[in-house]
Structure formats: C-alpha cells, structure tokens
C-alpha positions in Angstrom: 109.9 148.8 121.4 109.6 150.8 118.0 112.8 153.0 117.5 111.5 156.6 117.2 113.9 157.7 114.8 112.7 154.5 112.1 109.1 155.5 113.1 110.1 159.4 111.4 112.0 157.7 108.8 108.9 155.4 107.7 106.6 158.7 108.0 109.2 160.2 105.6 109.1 157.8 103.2 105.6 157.7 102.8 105.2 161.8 102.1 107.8 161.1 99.6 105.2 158.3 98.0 102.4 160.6 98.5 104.6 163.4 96.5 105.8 161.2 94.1 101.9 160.4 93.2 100.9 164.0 93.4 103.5 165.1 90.7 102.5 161.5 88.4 98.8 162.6 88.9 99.6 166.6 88.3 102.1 165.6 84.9 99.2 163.2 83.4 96.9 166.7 83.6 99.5 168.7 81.7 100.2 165.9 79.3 96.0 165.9 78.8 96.0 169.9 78.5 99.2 169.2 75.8 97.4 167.2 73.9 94.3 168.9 73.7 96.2 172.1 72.5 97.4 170.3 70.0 94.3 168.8 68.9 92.3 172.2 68.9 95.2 174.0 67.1 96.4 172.2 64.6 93.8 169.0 64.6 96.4 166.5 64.9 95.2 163.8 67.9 97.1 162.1 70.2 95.1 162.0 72.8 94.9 158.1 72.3 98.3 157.4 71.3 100.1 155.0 74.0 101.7 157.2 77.0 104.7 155.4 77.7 105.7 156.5 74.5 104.2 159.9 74.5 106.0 160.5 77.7 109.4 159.7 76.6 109.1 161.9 73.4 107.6 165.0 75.7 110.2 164.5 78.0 113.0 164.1 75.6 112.0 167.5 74.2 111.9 169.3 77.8 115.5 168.3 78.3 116.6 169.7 74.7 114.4 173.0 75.9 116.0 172.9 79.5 112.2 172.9 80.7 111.1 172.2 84.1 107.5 170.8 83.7 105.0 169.5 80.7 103.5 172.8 81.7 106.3 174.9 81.0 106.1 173.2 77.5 102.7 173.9 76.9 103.1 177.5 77.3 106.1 177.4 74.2 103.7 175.3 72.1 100.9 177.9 72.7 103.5 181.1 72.4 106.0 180.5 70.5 106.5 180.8 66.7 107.7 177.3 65.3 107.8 175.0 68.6 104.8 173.3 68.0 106.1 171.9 64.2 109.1 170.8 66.3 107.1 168.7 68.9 105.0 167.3 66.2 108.2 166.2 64.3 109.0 164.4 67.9 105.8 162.5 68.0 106.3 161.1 64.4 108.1 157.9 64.4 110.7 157.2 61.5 112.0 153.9 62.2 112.4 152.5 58.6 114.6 151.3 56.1 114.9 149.3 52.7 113.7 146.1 52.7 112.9 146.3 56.6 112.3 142.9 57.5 113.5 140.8 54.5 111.3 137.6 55.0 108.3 139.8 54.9 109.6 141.2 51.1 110.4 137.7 50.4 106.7 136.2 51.4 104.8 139.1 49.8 107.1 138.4 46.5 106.2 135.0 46.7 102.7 134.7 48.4 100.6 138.0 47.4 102.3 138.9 43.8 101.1 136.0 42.3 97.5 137.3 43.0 98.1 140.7 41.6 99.5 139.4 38.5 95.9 139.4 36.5 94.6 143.3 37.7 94.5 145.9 35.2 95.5 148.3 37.3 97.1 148.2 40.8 96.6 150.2 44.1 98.7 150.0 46.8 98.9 152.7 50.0 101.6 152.5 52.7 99.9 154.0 55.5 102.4 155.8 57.4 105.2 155.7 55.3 108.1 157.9 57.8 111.0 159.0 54.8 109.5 156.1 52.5 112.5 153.7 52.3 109.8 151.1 52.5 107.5 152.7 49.4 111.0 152.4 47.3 111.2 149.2 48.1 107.8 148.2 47.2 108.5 149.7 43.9 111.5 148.0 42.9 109.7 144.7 44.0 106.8 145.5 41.9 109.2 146.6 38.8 111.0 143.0 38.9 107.5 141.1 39.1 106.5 143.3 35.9 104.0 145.2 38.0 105.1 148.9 38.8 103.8 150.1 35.3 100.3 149.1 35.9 100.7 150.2 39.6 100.2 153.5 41.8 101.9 153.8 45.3 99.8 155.9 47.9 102.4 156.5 50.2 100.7 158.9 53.6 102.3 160.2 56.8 101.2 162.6 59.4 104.9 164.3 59.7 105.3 167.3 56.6 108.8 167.1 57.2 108.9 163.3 56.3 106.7 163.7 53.4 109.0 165.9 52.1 112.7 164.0 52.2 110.3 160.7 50.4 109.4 162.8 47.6 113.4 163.5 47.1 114.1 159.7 46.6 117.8 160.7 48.0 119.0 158.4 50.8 122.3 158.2 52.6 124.9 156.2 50.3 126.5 155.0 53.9 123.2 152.8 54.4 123.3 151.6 50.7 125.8 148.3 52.0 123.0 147.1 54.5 120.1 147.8 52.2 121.3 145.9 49.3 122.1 142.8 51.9 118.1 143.0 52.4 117.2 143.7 48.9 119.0 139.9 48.8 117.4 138.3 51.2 114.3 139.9 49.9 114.7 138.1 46.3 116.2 140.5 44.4 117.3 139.9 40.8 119.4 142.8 40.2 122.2 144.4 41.3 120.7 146.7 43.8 123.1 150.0 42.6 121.7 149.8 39.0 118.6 151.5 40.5 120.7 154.7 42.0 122.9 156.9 40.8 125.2 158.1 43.5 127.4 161.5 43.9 129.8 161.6 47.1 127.0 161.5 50.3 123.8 160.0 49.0 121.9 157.8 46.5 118.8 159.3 44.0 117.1 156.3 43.1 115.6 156.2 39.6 112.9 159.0 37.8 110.7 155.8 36.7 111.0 154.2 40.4 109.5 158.0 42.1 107.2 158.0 39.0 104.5 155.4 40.1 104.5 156.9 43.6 102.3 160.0 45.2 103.2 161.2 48.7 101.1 163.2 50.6 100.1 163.9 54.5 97.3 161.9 56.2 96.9 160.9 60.1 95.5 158.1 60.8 94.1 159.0 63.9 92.1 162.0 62.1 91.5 161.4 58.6 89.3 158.5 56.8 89.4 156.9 53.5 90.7 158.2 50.4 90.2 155.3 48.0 89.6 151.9 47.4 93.2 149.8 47.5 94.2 146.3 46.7 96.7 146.5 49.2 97.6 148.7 52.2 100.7 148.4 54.0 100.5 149.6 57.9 103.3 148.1 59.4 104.3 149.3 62.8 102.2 151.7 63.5 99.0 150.6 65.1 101.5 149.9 68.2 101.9 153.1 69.2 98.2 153.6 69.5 95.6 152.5 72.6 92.9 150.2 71.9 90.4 152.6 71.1 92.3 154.4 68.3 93.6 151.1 66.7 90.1 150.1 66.1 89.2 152.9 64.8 92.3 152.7 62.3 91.5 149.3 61.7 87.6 150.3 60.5 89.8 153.1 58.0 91.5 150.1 56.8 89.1 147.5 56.4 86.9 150.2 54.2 89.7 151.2 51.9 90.3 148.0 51.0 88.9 146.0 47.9 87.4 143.0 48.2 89.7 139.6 48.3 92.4 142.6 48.9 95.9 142.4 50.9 96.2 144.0 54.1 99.7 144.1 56.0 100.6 145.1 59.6 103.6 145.2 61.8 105.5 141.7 63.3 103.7 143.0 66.6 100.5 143.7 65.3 97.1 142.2 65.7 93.3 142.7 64.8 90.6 143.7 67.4 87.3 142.1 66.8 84.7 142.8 65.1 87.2 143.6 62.6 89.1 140.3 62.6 86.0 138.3 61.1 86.7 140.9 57.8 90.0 138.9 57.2 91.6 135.8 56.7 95.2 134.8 57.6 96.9 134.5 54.3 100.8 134.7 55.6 100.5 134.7 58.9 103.9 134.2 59.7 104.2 137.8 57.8 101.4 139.3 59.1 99.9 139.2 55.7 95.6 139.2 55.9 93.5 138.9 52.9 90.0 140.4 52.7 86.9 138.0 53.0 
C-alpha cells in the first residue's frame, strides 16, 4: 500500500516540473520579443547568436537592474533613454589581449609571412576586433617582418564603445608584464617597451604603429563585404553564433577574401560545408586556412 502523503508529495513535484517548464517556455518568448526589439530598433541581430550565452548576459544585466523578468527588461530597452547602448555593450564580447595565443603569432610569423613578403600592397581585416590588443599586435609583427609600411589593418567590431578605446592605442601598463611574455613566445625581436611610451597608469603605443590601422563598426551578423583582403582574422567569434549565422559569416568571409588568401579563426572554430571546399588547411594546428 502507497503512502498517501508520498502520493501528494509526487503530485507536488510534478506541478513544480510543469511550472518550471512554463516559466523556460514563457522566458524563451521574452528573450524572442528582446531580440526582435533590438533588431527593429537599432538593426543589430542576435536573434541567432547561441542562447546559453545570450541568457547569461540578459540575466546578468537584470540583476545589476534589480529586474524581475526578461520582460521587465524589455520595457527599459523600449523606454528608457540610454539602456539599450548598455545591453548592447553586454552582448559584445571583449575577451582579448596582446599576443593572445602565442603559438598562433609564432606560426603566422613563420608559416603565412613568408607568403606576403612579394605583394605590393597588403590587406589585412580583424573581424571583430573587441579593444584591438590583437590589431596592435599584428602590427608590430608585420613592422619586424618589414611589412606594416606596405600594409593597411581593417580592424571592425559591432560594440561603439570598443571601437573607440582601439583607436586610443592606450592600454593598461599593469598588463604590459604578461604581454611582453607573449610578444616572446610570439618571436619578437625587440624589446617589447620600445614600442610604448608609458606615464603612471597606461601604455600609448607608437603614432606609426596606429598609423597603418583604420577602426570602424561592422556586425557580422548584419553587414557584408567591404573589400577584397589578403588576410582576415576572425578568431573567436563564430562560437558565439548558431549554425545558421556562422554560415552566413562564413559566405562574408570566403567573398572578401583574395584568391590564394589567409583566412584565420578561433582554436574552437571550424568550417561548415559547402564552404570548407573554398579552403585548404595551411596551419591547421593554428587554425590557419588558405584560399583555393
């Protein structure tokens, strides 16, 4: 015999289960109505970014509000002056740094300069470039293989905010101790510091380092081609998008870039067909593909 009281207590748990899917079902609606708004107001589209990591960035900005539902963030994105810039900022990604991931400076050094060496002139976009630690890098690379002054740096991101500090060249001169350790490994030939000059809190790296460089904003989940490219740098990025979006990006990509040209993605990143037939592994190790 079935005691009564586990009988209600089974019953119990499965309304909870049934409320629990209820409010997962109701918050995936207000996260579709969230994104839409933001699509139709300001024409930036996430609506095929990955959700794990949409979530946690919505959520993250409804504790700083003290907001009870995606809803109740909806209505400050649609009413309120200025909230919608600050959830945008959220949603951009700015994990970077000089030199990130030394071996893949090392390789590109070693692997794709040599096949730059005979251009005229030479086109490179970072695609998605967050504060553009990476983009300085490049540069100095480029200026030690005797490149940079035959070279222009594209150098796009979707956040305003992030475009902005790149332009500066200024970077905290607390980081400047791990990021000449990866200029190192990276090959370097210099002493890192004689491309800054310092005052007490950050670093301004060199006029004729910012000088072969041009920042501007460009989403990769909106906007197309801009030019033709010898190389395009999109590391880390296509993993924050859903299948559909990253072959669209990948289409973007495949058309900017010249033929026998260099394209580089992220450690975790991967072609989809059809577009994978465009390219063949050149450092694979790198994630560095080379342009049939």
């Amino acid at each position: 015999m079935v005691d009564d009281s586990i009988l209600r207590h089974g019953d119990s748990l499965r309304e909870v289960d049934e409320e629990l899917s209820d409010y997962g079902e109701i918050e995936e609606l207000e996260l579709d109505l969230l994104l839409e708004a933001i699509y139709r107001l300001r024409g930036f589209d996430f609506r095929h970014y990955l959700r794990s990591s949409l979530r946690r960035r919505v959520r993250h900005r409804m504790n700083l509000e003290k907001l009870p539902t995606i809803s109740s963030l909806l209505g400050k994105v649609l009413h309120e002056e200025g909230f919608m810039e600050k959830l945008l900022e959220d949603f951009s990604i700015k994990v970077t740094e000089m030199f990130r991931d030394p071996e893949f400076f090392l390789a590109f050094r070693q692997k794709v300069v040599p096949h730059l060496q005979g251009l005229d002139e030479l086109r490179i976009w970072h695609a998605g470039c967050a504060t553009g630690e990476e983009v300085y890098s490049m540069a100095i690379l480029l200026q030690e293989e005797g490149l940079l002054d035959r070279s222009i740096i594209y150098a796009t991101d979707m956040s305003k905010i992030a475009i902005a500090q790149a332009k500066q060249g200024k970077f905290p001169l607390k980081r400047m101790q791990a990021y000449t350790r990866n200029y190192l490994q990276a090959g370097g030939t210099r002493e890192f510091s004689a491309y800054y000059k310092t005052d007490h809190a950050y670093a301004f790296f060199q006029p004729e380092i910012k000088g072969h460089m041009m920042f501007a904003e460009h989403n990769l989940a909106t906007d197309g081609s801009f030019n033709e490219f010898h190389v395009i740098l999109c590391r880390n990025v296509l993993i924050y998008f859903d299948p559909e979006l990253q072959s669209r990006v990948h289409r973007v990509l495949t058309d900017s870039l010249a033929p026998s040209g260099f394209l580089v993605l992220g450690g975790k990143e991967s072609f989809l067909s059809p577009h994978k037939s465009s390219f063949a592994e050149h450092a694979p190790e790198e994630r560095i593909f080379r342009k049939l």
